[in-house]
matplotlib code that plots the C-alpha trace (Angstrom):
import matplotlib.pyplot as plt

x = [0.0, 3.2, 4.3, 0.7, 0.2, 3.9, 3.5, 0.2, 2.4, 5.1, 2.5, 0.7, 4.4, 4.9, 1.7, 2.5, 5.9, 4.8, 2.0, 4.3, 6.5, 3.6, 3.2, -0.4, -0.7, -0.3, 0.9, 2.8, 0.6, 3.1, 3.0, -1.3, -0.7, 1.8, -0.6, -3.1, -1.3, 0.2, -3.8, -5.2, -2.5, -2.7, -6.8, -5.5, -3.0, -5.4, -7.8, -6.0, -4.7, -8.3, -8.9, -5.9, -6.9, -10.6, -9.9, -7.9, -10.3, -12.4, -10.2, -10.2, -11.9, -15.6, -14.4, -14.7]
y = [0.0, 2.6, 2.2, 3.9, 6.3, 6.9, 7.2, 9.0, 11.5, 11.5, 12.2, 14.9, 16.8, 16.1, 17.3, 20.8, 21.6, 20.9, 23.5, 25.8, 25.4, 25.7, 29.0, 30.9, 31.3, 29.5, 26.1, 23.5, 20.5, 17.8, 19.9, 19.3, 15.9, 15.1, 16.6, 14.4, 11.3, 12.3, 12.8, 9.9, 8.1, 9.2, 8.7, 4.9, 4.9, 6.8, 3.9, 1.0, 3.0, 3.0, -0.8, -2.0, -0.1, -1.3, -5.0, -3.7, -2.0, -4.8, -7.2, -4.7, -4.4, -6.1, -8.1, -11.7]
z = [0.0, 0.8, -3.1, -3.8, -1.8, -2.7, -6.1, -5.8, -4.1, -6.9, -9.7, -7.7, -7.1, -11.0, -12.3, -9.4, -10.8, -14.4, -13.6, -12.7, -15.3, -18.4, -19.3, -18.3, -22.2, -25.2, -23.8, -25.7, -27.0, -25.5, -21.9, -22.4, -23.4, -20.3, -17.8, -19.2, -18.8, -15.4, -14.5, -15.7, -14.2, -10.8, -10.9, -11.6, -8.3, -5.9, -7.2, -6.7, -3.4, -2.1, -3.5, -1.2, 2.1, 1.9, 2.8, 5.5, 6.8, 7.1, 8.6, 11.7, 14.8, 14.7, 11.7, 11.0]

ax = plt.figure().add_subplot(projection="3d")
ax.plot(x, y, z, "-o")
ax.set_aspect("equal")
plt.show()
C-alpha cells in the first residue's frame, strides 16, 4: 500500500511543478498531453490506493 500512496504523491508533485513550469498562455501541445497522462495516471493509483486499504479495513476491529 506505501508504493501507492507513494507514487500518488510523486505524480501529484509532477503534475505541481509541471503547472508551474507551463506557461499561463499558449501552452505546448506535449506539456497538455503530459498533464493528461500524469492525470489519468494518478486517478488509476489513488484507485487501486483505495482498492488496497478497503480489505484492510475490514479485517479490523468487529471483523470476521
Amino acid at each position: 500500500m506505501d508504493t501507492n500512496i507513494d507514487r500518488v504523491k510523486d505524480l501529484e508533485r509532477q503534475i505541481d511543478e509541471l503547472k508551474r513550469r507551463s506557461p499561463s498562455h499558449s501552452v505546448r501541445s506535449t506539456m497538455l498531453q503530459q498533464l493528461e497522462e500524469m492525470d489519468e495516471e494518478l486517478d488509476g493509483e489513488q484507485k487501486r490506493a483505495i482498492e488496497e486499504e478497503s480489505p484492510a479495513q475490514a479485517d479490523g476491529p468487529g471483523g470476521l
